[in-house]
N, C-alpha and C positions, 0 to 999 in steps of 0.2 A: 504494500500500500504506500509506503515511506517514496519509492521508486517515480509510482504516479504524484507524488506531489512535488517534483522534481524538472527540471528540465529537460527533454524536450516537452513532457504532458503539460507541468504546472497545472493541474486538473485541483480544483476547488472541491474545498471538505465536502460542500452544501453537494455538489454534483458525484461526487467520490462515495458520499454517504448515501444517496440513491440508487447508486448504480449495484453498491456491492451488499448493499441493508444493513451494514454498520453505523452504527450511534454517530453524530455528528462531534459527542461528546469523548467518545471512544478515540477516535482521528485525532480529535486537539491533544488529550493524551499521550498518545503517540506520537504524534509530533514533538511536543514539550520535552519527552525522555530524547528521543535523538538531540534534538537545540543540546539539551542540557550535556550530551555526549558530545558536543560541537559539529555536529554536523548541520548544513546551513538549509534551512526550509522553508520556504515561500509564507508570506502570511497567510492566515485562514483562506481568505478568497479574492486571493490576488489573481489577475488575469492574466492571460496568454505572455504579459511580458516579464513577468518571474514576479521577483518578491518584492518588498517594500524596501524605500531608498539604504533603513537602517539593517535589511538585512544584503543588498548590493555593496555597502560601504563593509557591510562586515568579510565580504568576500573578498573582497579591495585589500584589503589589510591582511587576511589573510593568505593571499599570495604575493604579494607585494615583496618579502624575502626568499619569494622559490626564485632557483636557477631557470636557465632556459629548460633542463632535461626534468626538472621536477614538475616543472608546468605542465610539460608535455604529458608526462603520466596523469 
């Protein structure tokens, strides 16, 4: 599920939670545990163009000290 709320899908909870009949409540959850593992995940029902500016700036920063060969991975 973590996957689809990702880029290329960026696919929203609201729609994510219809398609698969998971709690809308369940999704935020799961999201919050990955965040909190740092992994970077779109807000709730951000669209097609990924996540919100604070979680773009947090990617920013987060690669910001890779090499060329780590970016690449």
């Amino acid at each position: 599920m973590l996957k689809r709320m990702l880029a290329p899908h960026n696919m929203a909870l609201r729609q994510l939670s219809q398609e698969e009949g998971i709690s809308r409540g369940t999704l935020h959850k799961w999201r919050a545990e990955a965040r909190g593992k740092g992994q970077l995940l779109p807000d709730a029902d951000a669209g097609p163009e990924g996540g919100s500016s604070r979680d773009k700036f947090a990617a920013v920063l987060e690669t910001a000290a890779l090499n060329e060969a780590d970016l690449a991975e």
